[in-house]
Backbone atoms as SQL, in Angstrom:
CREATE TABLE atoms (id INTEGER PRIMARY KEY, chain TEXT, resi INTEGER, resn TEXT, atom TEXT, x REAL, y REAL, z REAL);
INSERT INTO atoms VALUES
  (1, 'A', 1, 'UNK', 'N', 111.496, 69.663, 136.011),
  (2, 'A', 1, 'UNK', 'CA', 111.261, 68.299, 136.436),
  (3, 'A', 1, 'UNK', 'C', 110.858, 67.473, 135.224),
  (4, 'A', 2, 'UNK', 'N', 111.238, 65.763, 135.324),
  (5, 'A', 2, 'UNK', 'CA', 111.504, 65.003, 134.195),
  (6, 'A', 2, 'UNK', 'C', 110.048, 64.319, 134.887),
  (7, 'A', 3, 'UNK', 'N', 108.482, 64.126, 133.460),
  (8, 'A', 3, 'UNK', 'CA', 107.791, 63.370, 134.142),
  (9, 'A', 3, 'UNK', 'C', 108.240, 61.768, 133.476),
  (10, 'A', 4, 'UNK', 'N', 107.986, 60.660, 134.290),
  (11, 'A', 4, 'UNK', 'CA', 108.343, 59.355, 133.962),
  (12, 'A', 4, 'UNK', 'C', 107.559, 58.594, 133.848),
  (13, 'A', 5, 'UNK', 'N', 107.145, 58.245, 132.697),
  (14, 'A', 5, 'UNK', 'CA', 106.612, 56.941, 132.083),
  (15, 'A', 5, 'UNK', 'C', 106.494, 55.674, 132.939),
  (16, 'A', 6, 'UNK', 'N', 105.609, 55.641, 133.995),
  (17, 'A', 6, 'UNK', 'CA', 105.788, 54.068, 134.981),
  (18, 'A', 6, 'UNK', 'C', 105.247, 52.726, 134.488),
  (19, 'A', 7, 'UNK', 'N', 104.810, 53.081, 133.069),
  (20, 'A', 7, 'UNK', 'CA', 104.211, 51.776, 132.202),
  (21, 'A', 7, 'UNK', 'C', 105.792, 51.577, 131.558),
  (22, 'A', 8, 'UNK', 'N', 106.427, 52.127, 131.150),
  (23, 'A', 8, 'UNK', 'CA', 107.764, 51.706, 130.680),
  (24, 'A', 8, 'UNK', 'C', 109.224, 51.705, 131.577),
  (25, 'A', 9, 'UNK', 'N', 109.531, 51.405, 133.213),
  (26, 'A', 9, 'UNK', 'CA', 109.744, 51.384, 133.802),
  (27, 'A', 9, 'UNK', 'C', 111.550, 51.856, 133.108),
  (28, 'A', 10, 'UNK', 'N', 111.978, 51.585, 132.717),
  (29, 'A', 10, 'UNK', 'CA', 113.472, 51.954, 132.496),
  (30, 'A', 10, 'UNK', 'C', 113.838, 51.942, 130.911),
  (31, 'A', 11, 'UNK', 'N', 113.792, 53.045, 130.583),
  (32, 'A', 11, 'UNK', 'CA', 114.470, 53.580, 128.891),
  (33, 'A', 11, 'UNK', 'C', 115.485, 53.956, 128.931),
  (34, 'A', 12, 'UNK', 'N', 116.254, 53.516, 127.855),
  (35, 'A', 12, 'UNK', 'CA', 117.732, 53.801, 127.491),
  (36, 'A', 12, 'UNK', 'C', 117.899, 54.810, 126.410),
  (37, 'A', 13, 'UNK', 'N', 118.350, 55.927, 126.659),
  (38, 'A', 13, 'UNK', 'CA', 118.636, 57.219, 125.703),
  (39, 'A', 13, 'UNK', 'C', 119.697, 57.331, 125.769),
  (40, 'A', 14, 'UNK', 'N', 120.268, 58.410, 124.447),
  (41, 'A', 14, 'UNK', 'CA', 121.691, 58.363, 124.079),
  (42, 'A', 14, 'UNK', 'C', 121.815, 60.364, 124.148),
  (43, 'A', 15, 'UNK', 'N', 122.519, 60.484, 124.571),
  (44, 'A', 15, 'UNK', 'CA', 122.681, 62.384, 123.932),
  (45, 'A', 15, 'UNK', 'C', 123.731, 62.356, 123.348),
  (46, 'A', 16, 'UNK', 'N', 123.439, 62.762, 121.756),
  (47, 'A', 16, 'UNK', 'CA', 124.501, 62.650, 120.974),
  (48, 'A', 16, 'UNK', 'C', 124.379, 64.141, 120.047),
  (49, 'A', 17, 'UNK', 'N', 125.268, 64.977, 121.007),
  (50, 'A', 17, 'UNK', 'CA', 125.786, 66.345, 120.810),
  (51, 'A', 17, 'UNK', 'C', 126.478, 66.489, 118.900),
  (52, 'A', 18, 'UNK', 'N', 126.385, 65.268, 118.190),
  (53, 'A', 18, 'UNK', 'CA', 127.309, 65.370, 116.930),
  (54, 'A', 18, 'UNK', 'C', 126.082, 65.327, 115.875),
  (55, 'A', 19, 'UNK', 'N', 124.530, 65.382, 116.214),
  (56, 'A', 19, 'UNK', 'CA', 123.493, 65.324, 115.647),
  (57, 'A', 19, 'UNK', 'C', 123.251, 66.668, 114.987),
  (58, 'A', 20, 'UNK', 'N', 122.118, 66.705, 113.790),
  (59, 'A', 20, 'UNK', 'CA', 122.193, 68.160, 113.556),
  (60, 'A', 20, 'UNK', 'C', 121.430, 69.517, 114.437),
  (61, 'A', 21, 'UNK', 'N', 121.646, 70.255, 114.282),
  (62, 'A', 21, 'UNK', 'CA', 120.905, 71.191, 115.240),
  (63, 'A', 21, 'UNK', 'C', 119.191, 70.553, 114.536),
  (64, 'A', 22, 'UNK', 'N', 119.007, 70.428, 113.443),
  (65, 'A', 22, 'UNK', 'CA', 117.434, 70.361, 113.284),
  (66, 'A', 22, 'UNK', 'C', 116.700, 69.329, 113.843),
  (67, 'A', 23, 'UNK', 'N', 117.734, 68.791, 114.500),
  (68, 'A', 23, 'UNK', 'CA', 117.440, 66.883, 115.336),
  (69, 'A', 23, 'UNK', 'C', 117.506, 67.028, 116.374),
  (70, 'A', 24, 'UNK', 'N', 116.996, 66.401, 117.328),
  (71, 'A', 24, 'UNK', 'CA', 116.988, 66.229, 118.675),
  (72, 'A', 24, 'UNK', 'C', 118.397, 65.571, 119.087),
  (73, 'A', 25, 'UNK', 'N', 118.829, 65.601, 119.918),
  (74, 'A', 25, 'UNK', 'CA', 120.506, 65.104, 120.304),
  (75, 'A', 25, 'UNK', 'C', 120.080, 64.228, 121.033),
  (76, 'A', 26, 'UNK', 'N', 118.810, 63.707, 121.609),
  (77, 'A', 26, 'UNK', 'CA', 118.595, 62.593, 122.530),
  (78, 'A', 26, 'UNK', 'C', 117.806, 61.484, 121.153),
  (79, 'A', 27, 'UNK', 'N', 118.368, 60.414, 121.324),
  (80, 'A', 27, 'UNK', 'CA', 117.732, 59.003, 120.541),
  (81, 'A', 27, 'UNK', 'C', 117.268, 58.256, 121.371),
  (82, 'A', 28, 'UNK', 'N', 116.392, 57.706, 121.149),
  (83, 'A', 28, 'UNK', 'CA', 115.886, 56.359, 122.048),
  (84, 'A', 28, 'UNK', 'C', 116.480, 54.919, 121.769),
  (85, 'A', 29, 'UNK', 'N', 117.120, 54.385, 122.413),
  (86, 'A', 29, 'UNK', 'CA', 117.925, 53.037, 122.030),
  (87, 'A', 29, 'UNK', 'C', 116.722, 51.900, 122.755),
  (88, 'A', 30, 'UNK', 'N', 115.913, 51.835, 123.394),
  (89, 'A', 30, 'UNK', 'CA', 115.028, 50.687, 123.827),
  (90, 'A', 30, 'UNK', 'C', 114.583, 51.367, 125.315),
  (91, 'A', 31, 'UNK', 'N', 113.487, 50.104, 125.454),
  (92, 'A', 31, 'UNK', 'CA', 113.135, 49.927, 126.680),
  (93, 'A', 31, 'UNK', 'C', 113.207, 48.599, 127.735),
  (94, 'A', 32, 'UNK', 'N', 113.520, 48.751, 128.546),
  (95, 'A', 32, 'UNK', 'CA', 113.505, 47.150, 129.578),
  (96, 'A', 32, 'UNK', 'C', 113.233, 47.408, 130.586),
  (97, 'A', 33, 'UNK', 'N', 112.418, 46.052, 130.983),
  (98, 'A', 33, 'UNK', 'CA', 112.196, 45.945, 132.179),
  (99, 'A', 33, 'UNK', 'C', 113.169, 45.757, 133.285),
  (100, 'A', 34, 'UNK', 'N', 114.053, 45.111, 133.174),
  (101, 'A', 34, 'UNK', 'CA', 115.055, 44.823, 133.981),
  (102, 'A', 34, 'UNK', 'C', 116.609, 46.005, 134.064),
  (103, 'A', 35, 'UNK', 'N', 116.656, 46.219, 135.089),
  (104, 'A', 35, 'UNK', 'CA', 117.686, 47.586, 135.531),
  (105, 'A', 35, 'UNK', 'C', 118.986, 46.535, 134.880),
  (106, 'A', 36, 'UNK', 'N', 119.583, 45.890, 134.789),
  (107, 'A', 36, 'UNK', 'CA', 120.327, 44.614, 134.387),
  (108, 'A', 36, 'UNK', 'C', 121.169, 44.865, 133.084),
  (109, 'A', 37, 'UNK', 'N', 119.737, 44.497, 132.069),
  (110, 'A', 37, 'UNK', 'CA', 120.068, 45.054, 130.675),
  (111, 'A', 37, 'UNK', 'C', 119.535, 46.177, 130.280),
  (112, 'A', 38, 'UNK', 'N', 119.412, 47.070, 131.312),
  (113, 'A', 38, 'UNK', 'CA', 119.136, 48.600, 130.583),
  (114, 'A', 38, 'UNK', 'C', 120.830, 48.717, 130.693),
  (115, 'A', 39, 'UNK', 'N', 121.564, 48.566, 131.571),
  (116, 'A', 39, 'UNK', 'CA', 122.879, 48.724, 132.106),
  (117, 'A', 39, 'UNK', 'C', 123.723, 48.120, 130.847),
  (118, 'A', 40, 'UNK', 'N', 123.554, 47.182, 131.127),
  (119, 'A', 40, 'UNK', 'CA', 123.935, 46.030, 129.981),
  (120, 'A', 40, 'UNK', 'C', 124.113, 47.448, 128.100),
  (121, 'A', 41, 'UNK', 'N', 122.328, 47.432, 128.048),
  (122, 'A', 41, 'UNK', 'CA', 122.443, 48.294, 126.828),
  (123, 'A', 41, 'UNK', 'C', 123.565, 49.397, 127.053),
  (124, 'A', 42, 'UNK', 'N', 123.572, 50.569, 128.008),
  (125, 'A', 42, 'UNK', 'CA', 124.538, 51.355, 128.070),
  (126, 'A', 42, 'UNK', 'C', 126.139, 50.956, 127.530),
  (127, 'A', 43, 'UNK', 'N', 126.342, 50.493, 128.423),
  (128, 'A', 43, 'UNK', 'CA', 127.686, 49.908, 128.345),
  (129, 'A', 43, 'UNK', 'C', 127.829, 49.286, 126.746),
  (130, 'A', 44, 'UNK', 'N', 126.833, 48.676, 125.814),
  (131, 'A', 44, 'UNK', 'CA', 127.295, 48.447, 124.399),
  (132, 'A', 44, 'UNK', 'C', 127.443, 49.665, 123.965),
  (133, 'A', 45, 'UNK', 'N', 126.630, 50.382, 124.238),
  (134, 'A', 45, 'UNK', 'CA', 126.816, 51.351, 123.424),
  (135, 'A', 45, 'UNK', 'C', 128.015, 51.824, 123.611),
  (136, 'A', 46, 'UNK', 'N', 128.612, 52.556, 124.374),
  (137, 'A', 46, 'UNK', 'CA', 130.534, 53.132, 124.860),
  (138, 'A', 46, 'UNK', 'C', 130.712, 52.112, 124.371),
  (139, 'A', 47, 'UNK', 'N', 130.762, 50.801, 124.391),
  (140, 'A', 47, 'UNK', 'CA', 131.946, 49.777, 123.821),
  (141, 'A', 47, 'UNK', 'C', 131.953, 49.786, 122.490),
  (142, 'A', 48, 'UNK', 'N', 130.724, 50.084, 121.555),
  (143, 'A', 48, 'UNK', 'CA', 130.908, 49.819, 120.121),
  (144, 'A', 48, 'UNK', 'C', 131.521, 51.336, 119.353),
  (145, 'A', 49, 'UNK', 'N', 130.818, 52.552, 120.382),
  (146, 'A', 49, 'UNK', 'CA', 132.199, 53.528, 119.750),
  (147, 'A', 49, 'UNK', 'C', 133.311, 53.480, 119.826),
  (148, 'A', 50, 'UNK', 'N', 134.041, 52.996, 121.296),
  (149, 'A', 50, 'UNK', 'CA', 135.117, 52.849, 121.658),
  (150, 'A', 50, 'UNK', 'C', 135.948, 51.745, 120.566),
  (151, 'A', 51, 'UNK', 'N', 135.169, 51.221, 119.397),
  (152, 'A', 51, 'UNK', 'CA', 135.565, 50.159, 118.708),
  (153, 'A', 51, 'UNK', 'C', 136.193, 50.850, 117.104),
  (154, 'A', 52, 'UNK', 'N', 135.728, 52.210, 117.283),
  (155, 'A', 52, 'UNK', 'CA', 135.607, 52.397, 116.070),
  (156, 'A', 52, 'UNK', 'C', 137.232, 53.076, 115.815),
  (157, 'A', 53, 'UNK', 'N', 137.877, 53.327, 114.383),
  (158, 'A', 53, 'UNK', 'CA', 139.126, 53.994, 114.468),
  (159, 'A', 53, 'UNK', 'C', 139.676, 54.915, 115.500),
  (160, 'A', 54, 'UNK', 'N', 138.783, 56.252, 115.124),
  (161, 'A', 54, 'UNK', 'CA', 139.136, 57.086, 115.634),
  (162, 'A', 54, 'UNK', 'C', 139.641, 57.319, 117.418),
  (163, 'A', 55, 'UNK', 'N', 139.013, 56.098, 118.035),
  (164, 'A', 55, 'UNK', 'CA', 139.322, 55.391, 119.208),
  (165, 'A', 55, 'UNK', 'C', 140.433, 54.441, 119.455),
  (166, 'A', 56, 'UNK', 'N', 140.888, 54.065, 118.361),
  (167, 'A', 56, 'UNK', 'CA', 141.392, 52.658, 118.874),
  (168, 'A', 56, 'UNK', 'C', 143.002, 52.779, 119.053),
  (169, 'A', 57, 'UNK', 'N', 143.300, 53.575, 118.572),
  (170, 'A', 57, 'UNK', 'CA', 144.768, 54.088, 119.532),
  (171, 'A', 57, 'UNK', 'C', 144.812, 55.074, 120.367),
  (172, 'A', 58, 'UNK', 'N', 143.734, 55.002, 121.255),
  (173, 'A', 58, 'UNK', 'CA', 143.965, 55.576, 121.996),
  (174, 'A', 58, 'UNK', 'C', 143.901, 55.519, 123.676),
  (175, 'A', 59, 'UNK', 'N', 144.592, 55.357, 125.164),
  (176, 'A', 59, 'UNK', 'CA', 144.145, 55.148, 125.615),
  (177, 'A', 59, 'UNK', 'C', 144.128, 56.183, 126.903),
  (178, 'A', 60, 'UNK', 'N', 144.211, 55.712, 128.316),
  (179, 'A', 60, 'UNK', 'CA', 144.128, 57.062, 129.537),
  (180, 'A', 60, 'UNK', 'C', 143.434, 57.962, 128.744),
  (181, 'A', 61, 'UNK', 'N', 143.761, 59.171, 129.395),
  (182, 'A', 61, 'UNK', 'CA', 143.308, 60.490, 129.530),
  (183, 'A', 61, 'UNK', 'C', 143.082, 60.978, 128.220),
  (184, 'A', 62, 'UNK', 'N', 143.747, 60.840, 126.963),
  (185, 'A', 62, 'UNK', 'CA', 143.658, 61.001, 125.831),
  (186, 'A', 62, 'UNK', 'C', 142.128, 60.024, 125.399),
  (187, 'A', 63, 'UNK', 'N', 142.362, 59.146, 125.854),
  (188, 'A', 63, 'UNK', 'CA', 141.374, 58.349, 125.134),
  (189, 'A', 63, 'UNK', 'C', 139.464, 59.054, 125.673),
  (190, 'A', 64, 'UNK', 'N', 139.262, 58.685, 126.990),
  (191, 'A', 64, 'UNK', 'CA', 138.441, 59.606, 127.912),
  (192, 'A', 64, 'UNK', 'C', 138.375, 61.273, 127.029),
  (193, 'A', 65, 'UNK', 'N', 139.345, 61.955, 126.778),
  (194, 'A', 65, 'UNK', 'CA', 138.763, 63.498, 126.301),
  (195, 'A', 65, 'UNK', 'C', 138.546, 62.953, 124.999),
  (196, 'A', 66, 'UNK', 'N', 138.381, 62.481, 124.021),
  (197, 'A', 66, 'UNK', 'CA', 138.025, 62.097, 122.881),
  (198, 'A', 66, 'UNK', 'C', 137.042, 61.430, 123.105),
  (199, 'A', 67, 'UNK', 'N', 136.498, 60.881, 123.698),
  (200, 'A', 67, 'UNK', 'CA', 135.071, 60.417, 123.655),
  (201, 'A', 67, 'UNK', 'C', 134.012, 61.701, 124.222),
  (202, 'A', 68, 'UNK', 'N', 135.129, 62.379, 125.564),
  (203, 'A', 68, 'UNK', 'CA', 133.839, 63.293, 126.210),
  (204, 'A', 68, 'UNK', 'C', 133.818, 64.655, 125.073),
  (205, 'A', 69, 'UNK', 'N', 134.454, 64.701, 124.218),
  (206, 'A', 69, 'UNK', 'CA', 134.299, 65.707, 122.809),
  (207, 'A', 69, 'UNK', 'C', 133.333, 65.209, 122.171),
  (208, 'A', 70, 'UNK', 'N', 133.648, 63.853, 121.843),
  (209, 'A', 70, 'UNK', 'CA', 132.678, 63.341, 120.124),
  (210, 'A', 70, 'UNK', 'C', 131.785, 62.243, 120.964),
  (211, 'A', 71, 'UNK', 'N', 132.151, 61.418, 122.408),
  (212, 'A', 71, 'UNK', 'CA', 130.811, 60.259, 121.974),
  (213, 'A', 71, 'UNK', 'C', 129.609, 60.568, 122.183),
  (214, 'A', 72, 'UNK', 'N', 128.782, 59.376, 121.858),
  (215, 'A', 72, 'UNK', 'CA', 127.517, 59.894, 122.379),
  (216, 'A', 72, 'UNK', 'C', 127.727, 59.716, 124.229),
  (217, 'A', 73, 'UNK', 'N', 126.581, 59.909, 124.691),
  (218, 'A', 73, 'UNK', 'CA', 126.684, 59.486, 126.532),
  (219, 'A', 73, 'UNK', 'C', 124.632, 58.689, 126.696),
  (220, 'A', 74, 'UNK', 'N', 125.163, 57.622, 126.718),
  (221, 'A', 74, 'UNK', 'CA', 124.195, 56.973, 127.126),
  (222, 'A', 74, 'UNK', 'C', 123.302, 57.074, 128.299),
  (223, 'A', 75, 'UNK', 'N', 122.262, 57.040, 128.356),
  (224, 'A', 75, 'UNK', 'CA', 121.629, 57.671, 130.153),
  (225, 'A', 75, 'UNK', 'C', 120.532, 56.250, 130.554),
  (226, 'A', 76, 'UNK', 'N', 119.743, 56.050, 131.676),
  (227, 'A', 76, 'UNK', 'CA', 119.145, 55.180, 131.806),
  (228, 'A', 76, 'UNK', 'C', 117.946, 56.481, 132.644),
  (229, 'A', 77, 'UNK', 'N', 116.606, 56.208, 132.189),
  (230, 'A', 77, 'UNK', 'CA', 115.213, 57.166, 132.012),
  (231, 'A', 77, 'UNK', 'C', 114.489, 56.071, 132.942),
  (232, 'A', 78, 'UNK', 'N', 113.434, 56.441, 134.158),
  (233, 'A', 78, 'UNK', 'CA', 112.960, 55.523, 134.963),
  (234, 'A', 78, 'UNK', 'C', 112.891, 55.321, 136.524),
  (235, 'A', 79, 'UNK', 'N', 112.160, 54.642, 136.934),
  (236, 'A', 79, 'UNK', 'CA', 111.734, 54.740, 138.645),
  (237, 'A', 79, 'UNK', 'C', 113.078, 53.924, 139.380),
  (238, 'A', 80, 'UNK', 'N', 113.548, 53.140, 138.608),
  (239, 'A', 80, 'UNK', 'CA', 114.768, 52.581, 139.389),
  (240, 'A', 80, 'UNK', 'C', 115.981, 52.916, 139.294),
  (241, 'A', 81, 'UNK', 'N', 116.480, 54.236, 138.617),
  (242, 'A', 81, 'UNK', 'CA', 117.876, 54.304, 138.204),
  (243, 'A', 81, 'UNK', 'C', 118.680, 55.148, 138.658),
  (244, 'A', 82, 'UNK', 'N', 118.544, 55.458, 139.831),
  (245, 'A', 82, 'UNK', 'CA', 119.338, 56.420, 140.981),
  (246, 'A', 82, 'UNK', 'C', 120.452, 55.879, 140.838),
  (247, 'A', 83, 'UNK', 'N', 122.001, 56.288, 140.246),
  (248, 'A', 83, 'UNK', 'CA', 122.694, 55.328, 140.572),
  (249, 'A', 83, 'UNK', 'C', 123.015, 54.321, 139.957),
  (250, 'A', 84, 'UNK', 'N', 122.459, 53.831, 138.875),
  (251, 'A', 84, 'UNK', 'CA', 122.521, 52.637, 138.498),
  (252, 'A', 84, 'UNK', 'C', 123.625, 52.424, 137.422),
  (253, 'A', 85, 'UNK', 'N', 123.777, 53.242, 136.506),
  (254, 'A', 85, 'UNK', 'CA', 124.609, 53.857, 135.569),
  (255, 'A', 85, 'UNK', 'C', 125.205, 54.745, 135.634),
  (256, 'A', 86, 'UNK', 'N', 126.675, 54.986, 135.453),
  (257, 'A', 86, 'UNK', 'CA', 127.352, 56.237, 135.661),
  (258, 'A', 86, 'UNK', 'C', 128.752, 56.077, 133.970),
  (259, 'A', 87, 'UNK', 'N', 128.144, 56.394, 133.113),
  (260, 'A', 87, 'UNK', 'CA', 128.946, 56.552, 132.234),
  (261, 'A', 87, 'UNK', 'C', 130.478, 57.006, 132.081),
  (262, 'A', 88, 'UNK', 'N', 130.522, 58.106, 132.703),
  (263, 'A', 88, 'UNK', 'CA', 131.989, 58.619, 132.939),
  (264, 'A', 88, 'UNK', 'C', 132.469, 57.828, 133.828),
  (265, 'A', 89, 'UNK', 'N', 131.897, 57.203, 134.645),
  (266, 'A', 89, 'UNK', 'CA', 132.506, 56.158, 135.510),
  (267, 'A', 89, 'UNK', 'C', 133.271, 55.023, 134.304),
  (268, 'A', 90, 'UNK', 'N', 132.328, 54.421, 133.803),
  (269, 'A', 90, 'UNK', 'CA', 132.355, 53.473, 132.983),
  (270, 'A', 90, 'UNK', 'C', 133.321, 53.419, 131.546),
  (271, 'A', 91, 'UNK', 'N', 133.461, 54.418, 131.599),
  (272, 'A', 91, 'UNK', 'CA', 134.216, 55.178, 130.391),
  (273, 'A', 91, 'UNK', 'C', 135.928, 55.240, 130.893),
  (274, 'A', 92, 'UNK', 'N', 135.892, 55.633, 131.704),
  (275, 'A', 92, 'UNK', 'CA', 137.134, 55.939, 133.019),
  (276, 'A', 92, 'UNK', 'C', 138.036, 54.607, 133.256),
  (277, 'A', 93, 'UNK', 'N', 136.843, 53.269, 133.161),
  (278, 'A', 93, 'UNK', 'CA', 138.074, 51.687, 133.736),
  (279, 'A', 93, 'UNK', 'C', 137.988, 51.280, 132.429),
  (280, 'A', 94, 'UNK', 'N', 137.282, 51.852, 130.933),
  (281, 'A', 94, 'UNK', 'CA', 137.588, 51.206, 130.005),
  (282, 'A', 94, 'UNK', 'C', 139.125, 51.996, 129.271),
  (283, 'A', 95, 'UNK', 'N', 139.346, 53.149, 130.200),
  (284, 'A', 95, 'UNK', 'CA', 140.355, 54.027, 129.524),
  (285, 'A', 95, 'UNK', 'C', 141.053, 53.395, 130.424),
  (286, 'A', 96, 'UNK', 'N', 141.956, 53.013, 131.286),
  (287, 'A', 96, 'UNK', 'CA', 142.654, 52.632, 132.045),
  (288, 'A', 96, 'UNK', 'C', 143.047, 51.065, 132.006),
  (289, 'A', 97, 'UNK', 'N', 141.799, 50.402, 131.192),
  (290, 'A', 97, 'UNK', 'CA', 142.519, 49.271, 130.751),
  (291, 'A', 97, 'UNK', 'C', 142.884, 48.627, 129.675),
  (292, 'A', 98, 'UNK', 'N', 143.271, 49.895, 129.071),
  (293, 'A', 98, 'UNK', 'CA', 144.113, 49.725, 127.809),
  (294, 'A', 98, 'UNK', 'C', 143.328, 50.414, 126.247),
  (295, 'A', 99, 'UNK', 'N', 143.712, 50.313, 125.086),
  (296, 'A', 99, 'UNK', 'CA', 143.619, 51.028, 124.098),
  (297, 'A', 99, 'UNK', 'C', 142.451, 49.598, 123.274),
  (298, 'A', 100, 'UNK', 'N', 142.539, 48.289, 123.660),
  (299, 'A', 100, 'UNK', 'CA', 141.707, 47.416, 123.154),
  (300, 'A', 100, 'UNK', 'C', 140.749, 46.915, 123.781),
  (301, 'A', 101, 'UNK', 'N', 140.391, 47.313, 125.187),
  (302, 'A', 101, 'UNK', 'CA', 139.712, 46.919, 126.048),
  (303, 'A', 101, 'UNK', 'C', 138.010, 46.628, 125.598),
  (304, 'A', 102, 'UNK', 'N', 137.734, 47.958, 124.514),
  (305, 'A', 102, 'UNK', 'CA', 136.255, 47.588, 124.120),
  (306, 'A', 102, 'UNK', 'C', 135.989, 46.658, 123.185),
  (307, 'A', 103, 'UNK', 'N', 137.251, 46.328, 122.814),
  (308, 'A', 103, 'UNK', 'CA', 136.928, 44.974, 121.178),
  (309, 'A', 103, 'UNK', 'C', 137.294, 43.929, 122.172),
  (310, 'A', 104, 'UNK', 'N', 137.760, 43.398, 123.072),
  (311, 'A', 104, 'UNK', 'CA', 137.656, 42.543, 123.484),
  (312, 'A', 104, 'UNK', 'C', 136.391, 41.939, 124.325),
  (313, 'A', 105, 'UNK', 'N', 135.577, 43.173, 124.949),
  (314, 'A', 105, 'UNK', 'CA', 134.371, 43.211, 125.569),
  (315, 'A', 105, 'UNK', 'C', 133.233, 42.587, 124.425),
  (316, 'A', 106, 'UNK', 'N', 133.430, 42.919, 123.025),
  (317, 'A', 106, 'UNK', 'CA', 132.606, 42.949, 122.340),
  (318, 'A', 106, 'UNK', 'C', 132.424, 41.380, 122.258);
């Protein structure tokens, strides 16, 4: 069991499996009050990898297994977030709508 911080109501962490073993694979990207832009934060984050080369020709199913290999996966930490964020969800309509979809978001 995860205990939760109720003075910091919703934190945004990253698990980024490409870290070294002597590092923790979870980063802390912020905290907010509002479920809104904790969401908000997630979603930059997939959009600014999705920006980078190794992404950008790529899209569908190809594009999706290349991120779930190398990206990070953003999570939302907190009393309100049942639900609130679903990355592979999110990851899934940015692969489906095309190979430029995250530079245009940006």
């Amino acid at each position: 069991m995860h205990a939760v911080n109720l003075s910091k109501p919703l934190s945004v962490e990253v698990f980024d499996h490409s870290r070294p073993l002597y590092e923790s694979a979870w980063i802390q990207i912020g905290d907010y009050e509002d479920l809104t832009d904790a969401v908000d934060a997630c979603r930059r984050i997939i959009d600014r990898v999705l920006c980078k080369p190794r992404y950008s020709s790529l899209a569908g199913h190809a594009l999706m297994q290349e991120y779930l290999n190398y990206g990070p996966v953003p999570c939302i930490r907190g009393v309100d977030n049942l639900d609130a964020f679903d990355p592979y969800e999110y990851l899934e309509s940015k692969a489906k709508l095309g190979r430029n979809s995250a530079t245009k978001m940006l």
